[in-house]
GULOGU-842380 format. One record per atom (N, C-alpha, C, O): x, y, z; atom name. Coordinates in Angstrom, 3 decimals. Layout:
! residues N
NODE       xx       yy       zz atom
NODE        X        Y        Z   CA
...
***
This chain:
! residues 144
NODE       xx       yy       zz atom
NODE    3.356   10.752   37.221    N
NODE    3.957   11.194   35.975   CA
NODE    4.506   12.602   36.192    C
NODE    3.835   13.414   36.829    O
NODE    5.793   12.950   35.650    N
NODE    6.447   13.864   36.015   CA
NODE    5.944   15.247   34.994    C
NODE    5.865   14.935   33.806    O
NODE    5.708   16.253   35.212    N
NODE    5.504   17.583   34.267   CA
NODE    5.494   17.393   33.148    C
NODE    4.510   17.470   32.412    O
NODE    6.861   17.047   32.780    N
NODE    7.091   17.339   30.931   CA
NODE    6.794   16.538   30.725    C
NODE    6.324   17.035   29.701    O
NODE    6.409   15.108   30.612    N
NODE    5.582   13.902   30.614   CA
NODE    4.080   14.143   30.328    C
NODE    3.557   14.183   29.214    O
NODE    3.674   14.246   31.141    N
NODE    2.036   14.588   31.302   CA
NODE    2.093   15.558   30.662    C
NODE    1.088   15.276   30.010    O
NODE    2.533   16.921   30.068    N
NODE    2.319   17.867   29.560   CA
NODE    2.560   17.489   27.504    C
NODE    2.072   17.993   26.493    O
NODE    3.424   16.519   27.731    N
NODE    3.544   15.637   26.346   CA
NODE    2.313   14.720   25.594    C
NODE    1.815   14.627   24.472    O
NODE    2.150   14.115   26.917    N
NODE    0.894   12.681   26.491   CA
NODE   -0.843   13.726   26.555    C
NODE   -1.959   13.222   26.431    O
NODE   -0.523   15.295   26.792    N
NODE   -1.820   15.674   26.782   CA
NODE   -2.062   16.823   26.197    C
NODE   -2.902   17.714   26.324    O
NODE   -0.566   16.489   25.099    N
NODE   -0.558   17.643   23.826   CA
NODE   -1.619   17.555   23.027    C
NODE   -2.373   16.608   23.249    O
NODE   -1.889   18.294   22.144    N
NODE   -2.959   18.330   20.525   CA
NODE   -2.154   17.466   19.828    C
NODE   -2.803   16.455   19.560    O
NODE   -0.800   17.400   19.331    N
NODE   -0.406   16.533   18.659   CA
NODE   -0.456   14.993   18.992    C
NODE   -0.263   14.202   18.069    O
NODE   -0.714   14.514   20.299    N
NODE   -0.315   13.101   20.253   CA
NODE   -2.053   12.805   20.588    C
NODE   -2.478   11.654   20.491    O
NODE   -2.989   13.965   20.985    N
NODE   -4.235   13.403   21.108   CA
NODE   -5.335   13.353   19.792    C
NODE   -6.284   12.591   19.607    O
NODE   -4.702   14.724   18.776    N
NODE   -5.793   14.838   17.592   CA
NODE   -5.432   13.966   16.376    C
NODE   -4.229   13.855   16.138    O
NODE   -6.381   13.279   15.504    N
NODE   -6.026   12.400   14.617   CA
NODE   -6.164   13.039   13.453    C
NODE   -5.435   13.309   12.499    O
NODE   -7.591   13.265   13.851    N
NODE   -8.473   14.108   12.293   CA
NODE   -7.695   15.207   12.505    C
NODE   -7.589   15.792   13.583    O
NODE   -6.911   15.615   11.034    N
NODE   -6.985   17.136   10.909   CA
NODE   -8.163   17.776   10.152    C
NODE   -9.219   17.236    9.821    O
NODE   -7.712   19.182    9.928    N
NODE   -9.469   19.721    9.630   CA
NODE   -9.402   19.895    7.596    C
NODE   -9.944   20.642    6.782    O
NODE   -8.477   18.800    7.525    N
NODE   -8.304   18.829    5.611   CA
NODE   -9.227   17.448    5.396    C
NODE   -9.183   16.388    6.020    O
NODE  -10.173   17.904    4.154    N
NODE  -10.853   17.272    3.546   CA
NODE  -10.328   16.067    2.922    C
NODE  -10.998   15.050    3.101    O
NODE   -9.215   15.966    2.193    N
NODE   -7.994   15.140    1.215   CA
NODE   -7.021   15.715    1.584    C
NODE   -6.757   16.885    1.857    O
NODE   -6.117   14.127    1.565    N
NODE   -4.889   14.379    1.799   CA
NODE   -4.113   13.768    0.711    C
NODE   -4.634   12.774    0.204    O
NODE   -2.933   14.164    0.223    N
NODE   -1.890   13.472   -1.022   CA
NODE   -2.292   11.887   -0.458    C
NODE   -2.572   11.566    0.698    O
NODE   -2.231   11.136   -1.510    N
NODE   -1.629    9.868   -1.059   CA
NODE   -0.587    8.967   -0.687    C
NODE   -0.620    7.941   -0.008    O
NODE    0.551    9.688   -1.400    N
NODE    2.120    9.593   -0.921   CA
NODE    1.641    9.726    0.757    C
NODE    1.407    8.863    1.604    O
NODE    1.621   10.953    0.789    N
NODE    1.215   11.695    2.327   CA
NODE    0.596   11.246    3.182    C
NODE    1.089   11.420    4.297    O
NODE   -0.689   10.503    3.124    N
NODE   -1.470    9.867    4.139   CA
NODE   -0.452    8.407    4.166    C
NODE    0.159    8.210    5.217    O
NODE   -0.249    7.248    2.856    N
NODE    0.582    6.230    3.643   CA
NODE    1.417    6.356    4.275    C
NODE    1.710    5.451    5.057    O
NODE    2.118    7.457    4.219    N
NODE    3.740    8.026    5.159   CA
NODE    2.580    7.700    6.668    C
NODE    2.593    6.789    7.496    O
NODE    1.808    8.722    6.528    N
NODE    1.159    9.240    7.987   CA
NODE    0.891    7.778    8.666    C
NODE    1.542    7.412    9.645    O
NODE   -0.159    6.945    8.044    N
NODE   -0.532    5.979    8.558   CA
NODE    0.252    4.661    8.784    C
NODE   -0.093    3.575    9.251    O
NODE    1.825    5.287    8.125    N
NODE    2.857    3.900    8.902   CA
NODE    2.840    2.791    7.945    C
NODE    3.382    1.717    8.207    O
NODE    2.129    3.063    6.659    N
NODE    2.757    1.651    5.370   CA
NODE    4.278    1.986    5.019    C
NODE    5.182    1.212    4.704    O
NODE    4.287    3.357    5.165    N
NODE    5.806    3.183    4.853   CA
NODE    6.629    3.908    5.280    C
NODE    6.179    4.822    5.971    O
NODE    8.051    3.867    5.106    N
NODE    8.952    4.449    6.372   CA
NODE    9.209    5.801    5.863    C
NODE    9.195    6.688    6.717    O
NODE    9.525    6.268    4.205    N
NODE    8.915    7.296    3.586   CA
NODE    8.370    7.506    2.828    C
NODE    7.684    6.781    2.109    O
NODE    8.621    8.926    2.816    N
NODE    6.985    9.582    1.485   CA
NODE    8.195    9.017   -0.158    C
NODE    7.773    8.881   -1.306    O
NODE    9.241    8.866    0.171    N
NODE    9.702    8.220   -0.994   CA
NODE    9.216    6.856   -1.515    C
NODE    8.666    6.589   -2.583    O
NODE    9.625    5.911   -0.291    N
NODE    8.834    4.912   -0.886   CA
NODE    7.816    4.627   -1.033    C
NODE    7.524    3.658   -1.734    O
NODE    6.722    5.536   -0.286    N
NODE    5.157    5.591   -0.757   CA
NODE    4.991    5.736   -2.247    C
NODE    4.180    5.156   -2.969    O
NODE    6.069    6.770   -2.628    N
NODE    5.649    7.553   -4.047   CA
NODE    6.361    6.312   -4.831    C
NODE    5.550    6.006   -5.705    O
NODE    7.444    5.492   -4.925    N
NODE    7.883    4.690   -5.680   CA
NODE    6.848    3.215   -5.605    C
NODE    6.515    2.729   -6.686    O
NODE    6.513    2.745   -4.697    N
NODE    5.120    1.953   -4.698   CA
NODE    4.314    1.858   -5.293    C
NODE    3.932    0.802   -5.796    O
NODE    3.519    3.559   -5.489    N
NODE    2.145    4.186   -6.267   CA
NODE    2.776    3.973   -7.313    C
NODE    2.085    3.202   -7.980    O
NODE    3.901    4.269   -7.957    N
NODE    4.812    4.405   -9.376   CA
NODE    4.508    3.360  -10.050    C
NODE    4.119    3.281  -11.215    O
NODE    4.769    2.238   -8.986    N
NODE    4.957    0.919   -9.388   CA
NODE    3.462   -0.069   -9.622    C
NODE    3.342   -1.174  -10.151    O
NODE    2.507    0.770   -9.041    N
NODE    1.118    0.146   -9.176   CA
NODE    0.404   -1.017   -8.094    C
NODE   -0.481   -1.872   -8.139    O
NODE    1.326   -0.501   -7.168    N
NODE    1.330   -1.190   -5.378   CA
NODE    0.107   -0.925   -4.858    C
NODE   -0.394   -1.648   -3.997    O
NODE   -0.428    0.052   -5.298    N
NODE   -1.608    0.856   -4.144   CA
NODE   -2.327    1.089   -5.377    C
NODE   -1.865    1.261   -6.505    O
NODE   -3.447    1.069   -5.015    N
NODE   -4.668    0.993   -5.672   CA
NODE   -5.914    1.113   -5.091    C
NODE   -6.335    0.327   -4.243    O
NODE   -6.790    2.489   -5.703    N
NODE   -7.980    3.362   -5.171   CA
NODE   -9.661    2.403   -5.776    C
NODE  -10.503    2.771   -6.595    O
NODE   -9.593    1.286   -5.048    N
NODE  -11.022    0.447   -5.754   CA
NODE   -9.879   -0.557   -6.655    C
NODE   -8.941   -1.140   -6.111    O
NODE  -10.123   -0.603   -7.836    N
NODE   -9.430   -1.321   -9.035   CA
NODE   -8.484   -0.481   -9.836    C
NODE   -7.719   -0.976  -10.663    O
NODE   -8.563    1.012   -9.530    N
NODE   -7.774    1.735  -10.812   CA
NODE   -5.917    1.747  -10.012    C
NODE   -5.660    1.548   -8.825    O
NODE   -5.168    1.968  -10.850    N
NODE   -3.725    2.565  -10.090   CA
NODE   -4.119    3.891   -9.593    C
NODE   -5.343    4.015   -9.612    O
NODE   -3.538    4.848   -9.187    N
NODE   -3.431    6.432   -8.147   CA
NODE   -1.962    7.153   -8.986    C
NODE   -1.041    6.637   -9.619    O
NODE   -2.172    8.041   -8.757    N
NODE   -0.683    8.838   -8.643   CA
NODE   -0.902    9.316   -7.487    C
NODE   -2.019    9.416   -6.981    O
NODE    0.769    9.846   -6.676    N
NODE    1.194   10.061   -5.397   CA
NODE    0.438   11.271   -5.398    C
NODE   -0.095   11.316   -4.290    O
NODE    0.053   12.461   -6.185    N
NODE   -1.060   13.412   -5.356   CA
NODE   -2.073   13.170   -5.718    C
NODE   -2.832   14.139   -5.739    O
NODE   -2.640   11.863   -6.176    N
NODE   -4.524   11.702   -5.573   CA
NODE   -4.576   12.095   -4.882    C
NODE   -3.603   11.950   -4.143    O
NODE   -5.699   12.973   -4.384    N
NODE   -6.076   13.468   -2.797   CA
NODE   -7.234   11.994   -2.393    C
NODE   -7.935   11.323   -3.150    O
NODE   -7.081   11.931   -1.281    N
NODE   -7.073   10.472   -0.136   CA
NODE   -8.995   11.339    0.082    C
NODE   -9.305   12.477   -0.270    O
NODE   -9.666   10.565    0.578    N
NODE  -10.948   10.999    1.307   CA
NODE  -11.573    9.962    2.281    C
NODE  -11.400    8.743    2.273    O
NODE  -12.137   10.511    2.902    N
NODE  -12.688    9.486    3.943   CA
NODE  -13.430    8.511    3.489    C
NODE  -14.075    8.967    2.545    O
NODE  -13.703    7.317    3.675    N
NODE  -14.429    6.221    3.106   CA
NODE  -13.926    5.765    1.958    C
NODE  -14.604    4.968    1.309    O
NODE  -12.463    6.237    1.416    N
NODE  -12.029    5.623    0.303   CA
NODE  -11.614    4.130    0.267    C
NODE  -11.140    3.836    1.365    O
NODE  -11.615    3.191   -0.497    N
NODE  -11.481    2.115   -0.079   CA
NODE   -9.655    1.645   -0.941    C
NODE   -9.614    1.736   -2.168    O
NODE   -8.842    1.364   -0.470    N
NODE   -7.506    1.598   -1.133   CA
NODE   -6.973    0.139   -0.550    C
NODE   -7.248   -0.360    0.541    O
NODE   -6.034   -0.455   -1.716    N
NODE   -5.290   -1.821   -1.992   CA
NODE   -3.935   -1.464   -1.535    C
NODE   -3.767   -0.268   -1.770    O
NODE   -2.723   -2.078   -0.889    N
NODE   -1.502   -1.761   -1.084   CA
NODE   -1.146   -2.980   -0.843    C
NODE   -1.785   -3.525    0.057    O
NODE   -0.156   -3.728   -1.461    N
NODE    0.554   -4.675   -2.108   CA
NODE    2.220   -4.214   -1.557    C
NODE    2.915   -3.349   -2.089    O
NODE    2.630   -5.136   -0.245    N
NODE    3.739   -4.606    0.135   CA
NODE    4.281   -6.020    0.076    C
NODE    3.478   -6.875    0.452    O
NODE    5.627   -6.504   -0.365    N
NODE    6.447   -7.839    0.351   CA
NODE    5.754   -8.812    0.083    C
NODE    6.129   -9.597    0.954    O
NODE    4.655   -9.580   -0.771    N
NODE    4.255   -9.811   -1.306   CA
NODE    2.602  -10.381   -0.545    C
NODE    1.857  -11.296   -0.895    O
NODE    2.499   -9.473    0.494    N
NODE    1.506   -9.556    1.215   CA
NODE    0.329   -8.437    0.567    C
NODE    0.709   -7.684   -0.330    O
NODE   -0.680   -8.383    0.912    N
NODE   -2.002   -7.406    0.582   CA
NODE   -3.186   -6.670    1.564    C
NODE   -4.199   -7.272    1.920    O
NODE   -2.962   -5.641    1.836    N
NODE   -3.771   -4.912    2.422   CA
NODE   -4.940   -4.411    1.977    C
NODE   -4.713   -3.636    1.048    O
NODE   -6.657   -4.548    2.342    N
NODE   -7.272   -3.874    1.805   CA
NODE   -8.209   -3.208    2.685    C
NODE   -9.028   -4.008    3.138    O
NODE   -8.383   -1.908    3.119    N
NODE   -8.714   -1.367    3.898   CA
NODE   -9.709   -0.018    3.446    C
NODE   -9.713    0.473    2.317    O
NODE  -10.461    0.402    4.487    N
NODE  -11.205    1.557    4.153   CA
NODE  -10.654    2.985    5.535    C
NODE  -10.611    2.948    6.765    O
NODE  -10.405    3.813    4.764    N
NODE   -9.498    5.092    5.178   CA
NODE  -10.989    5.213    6.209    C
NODE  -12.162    5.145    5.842    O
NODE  -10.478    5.398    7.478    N
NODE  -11.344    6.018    8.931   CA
NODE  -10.970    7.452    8.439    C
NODE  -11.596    7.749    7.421    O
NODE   -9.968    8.595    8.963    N
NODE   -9.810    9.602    8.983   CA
NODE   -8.459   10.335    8.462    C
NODE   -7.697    9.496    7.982    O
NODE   -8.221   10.938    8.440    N
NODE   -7.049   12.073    7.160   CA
NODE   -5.956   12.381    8.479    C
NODE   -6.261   12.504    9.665    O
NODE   -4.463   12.468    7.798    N
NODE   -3.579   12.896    9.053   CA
NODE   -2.810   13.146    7.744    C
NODE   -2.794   12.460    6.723    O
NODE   -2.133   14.375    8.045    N
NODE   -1.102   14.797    7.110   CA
NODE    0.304   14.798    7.325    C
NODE    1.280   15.024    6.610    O
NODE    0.049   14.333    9.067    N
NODE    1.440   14.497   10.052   CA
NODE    1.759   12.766    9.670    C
NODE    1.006   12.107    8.952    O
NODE    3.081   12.192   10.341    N
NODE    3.013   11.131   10.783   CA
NODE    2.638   11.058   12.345    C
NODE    3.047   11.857   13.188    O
NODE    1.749    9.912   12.598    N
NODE    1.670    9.789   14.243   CA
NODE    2.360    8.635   14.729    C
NODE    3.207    8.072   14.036    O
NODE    2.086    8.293   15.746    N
NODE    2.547    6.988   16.488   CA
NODE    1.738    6.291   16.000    C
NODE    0.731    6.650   15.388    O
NODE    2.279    4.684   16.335    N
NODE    1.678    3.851   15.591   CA
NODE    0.439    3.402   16.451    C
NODE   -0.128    2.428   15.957    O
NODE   -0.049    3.812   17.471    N
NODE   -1.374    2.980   17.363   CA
NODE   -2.487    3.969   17.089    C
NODE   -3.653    3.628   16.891    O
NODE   -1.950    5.504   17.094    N
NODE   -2.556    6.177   16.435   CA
NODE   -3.028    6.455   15.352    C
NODE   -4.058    7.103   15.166    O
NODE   -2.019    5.795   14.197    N
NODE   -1.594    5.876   13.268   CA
NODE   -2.928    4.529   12.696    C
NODE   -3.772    4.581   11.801    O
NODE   -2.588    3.462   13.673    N
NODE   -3.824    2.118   13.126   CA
NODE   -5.276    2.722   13.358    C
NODE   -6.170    2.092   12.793    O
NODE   -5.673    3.862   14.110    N
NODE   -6.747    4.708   14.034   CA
NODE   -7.564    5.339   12.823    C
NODE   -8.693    5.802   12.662    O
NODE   -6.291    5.100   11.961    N
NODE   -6.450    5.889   10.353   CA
NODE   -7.099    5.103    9.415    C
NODE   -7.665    5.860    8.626    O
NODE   -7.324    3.692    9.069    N
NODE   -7.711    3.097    8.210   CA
NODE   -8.567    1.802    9.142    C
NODE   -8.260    1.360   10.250    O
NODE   -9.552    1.465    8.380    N
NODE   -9.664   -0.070    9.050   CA
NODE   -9.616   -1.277    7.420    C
NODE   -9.943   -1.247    6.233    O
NODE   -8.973   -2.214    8.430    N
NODE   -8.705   -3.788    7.595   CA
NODE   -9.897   -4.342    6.811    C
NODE  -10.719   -4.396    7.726    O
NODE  -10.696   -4.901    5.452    N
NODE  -11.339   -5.658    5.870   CA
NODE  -11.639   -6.881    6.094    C
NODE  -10.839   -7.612    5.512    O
NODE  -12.391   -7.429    6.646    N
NODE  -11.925   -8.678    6.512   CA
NODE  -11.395  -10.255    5.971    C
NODE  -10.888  -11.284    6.420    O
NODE  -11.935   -9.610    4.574    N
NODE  -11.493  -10.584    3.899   CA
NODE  -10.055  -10.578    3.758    C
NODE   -9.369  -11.599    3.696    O
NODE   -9.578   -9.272    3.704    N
NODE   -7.933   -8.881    3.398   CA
NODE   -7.301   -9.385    4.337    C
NODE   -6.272   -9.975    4.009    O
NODE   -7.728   -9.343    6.111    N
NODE   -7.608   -9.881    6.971   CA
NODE   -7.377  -11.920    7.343    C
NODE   -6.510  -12.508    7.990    O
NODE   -7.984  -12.178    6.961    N
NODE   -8.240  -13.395    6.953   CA
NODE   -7.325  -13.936    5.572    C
NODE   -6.395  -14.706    5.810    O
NODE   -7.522  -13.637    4.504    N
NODE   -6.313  -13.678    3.233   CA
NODE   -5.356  -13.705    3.710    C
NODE   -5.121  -14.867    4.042    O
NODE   -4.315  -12.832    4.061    N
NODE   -3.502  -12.332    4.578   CA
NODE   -2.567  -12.971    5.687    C
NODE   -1.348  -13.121    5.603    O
NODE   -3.555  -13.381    6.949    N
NODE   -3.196  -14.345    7.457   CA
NODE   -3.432  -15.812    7.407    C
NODE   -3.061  -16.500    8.358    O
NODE   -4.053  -16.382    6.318    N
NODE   -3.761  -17.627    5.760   CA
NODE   -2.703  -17.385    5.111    C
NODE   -1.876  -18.268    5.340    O
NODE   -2.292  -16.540    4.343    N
NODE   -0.757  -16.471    3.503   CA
NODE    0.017  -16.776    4.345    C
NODE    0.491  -17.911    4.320    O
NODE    0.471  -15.644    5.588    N
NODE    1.186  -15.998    6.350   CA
NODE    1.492  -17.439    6.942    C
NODE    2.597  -17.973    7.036    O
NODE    0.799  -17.721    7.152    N
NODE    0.219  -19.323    7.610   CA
NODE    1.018  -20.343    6.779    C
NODE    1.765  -21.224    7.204    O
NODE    0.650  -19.988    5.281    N
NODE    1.308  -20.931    4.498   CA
NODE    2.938  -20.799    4.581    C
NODE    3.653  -21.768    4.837    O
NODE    3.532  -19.230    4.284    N
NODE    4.265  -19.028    4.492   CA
NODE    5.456  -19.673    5.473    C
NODE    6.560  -20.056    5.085    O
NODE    4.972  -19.693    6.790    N
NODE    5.661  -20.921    8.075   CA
NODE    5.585  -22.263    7.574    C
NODE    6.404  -23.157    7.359    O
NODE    4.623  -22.155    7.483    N
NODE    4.299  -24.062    7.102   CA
NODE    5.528  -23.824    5.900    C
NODE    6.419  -23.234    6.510    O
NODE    5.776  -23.933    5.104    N
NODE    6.735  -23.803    3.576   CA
NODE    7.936  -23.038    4.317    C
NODE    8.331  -22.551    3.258    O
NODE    8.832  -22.534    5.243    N
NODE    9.822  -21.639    5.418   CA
NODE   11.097  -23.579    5.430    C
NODE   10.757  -24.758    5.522    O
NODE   11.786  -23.243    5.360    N
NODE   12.892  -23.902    5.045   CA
NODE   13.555  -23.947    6.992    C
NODE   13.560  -22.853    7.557    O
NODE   13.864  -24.735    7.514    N
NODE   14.797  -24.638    8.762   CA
NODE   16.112  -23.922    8.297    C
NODE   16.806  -24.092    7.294    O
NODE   16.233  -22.971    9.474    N
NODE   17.498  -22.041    9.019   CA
NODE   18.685  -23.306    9.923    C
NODE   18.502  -24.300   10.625    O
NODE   19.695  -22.679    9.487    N
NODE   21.213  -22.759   10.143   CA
NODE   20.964  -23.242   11.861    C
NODE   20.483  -22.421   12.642    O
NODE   21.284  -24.418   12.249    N
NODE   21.290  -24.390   13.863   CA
NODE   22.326  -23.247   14.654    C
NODE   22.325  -22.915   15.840    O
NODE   23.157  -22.810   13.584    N
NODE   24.069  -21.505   14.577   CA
NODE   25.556  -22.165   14.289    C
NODE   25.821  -22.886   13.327    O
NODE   26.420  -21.783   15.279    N
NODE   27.855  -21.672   15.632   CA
NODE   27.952  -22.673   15.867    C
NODE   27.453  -23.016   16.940    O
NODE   28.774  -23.935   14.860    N
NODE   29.054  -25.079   15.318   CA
NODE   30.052  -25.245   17.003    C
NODE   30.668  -24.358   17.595    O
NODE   29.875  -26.704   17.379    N
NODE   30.275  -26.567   18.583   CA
NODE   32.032  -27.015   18.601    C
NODE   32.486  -27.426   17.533    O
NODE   32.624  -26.959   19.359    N
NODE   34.111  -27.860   19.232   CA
NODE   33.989  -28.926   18.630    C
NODE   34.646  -29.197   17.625    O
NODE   32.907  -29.887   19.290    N
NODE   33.061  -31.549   18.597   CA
NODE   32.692  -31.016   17.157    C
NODE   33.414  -31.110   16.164    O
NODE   31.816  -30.614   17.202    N
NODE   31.557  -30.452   15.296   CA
NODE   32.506  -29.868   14.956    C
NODE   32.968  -30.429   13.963    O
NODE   33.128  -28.943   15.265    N
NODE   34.115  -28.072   14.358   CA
NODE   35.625  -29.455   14.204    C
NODE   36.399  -29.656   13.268    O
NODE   35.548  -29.887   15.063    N
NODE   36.713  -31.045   15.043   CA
NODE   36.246  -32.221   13.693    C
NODE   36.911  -32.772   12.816    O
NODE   35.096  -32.247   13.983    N
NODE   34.880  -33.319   13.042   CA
NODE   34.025  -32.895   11.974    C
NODE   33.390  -33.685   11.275    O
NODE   34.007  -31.643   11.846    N
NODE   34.480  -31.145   10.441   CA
NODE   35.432  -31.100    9.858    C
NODE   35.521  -31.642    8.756    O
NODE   36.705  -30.260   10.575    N
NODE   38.111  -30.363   10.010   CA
NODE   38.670  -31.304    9.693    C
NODE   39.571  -31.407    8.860    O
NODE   37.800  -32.721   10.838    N
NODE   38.737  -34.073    9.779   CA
NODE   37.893  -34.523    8.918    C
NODE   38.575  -35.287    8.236    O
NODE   36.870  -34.535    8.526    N
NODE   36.153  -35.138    7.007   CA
NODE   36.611  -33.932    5.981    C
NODE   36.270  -34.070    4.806    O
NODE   37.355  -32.771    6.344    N
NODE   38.251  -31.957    5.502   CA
NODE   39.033  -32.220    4.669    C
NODE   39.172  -32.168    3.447    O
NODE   39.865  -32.711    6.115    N
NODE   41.620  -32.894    5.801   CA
NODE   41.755  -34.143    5.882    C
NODE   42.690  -34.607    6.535    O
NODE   40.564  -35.208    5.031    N
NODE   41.107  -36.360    4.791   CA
NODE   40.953  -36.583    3.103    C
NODE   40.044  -36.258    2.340    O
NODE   42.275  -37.296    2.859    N
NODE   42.597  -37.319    1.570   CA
NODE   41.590  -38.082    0.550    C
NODE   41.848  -38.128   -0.653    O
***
């Protein structure tokens, strides 16, 4: 591994998870932990009653704590997880899966949905018809 390489992968930023804050916003930690691409749509989510602290709704500055147990409702899938540790940054993503754990029921839910989901998807389009088809399309067209 070349200098600036190794001097990258053995920074504080790509090795520390925990920062040294007690609570973090909640907008702020889902940004961090990768539910969403921003702190906008984190905050329009919470708005919307997507994420949820136990059973109650949140506003985007609840402060987050360790062992909190939090719902988020994305695409019509469901996450329910218990917060491991606080990051105020965004990290990489498998760093980032360091931050919360799944449990399992949400787990197992989740991917039976999916499950059903395939089983029920509709066959898409085979693609770009070929010459013979495109020919014998144009004549069940262009017949009178």
């Amino acid at each position: 591994m070349n200098a600036p390489a190794q001097a990258a992968a053995s920074s504080p930023a790509n090795t520390a998870v925990v920062t040294a804050v007690t609570a973090v916003r909640a907008d702020k930690w889902l940004w961090a932990a990768r539910f969403f691409k921003t702190r906008g749509l984190a905050v329009e989510a919470i708005d919307k009653g997507h994420v949820r602290l136990g059973d109650e709704r949140i506003k985007p500055s609840r402060p987050l704590r360790v062992g909190d147990t939090l719902t988020v409702r994305k695409e019509g899938l469901a996450w329910t997880f218990t917060i491991r540790a606080l990051s105020d940054r965004r990290l990489s993503a498998p760093l980032a899966a360091t931050l919360h754990e799944e449990t399992t029921a949400s787990l197992t839910e989740r991917q039976a949905l999916l499950e059903q989901r395939r089983a029920q998807a509709t066959p898409r389009f085979p693609g770009r018809p070929t010459k013979r088809d495109r020919r014998a399309l144009e004549d069940f067209l262009s017949e009178p």
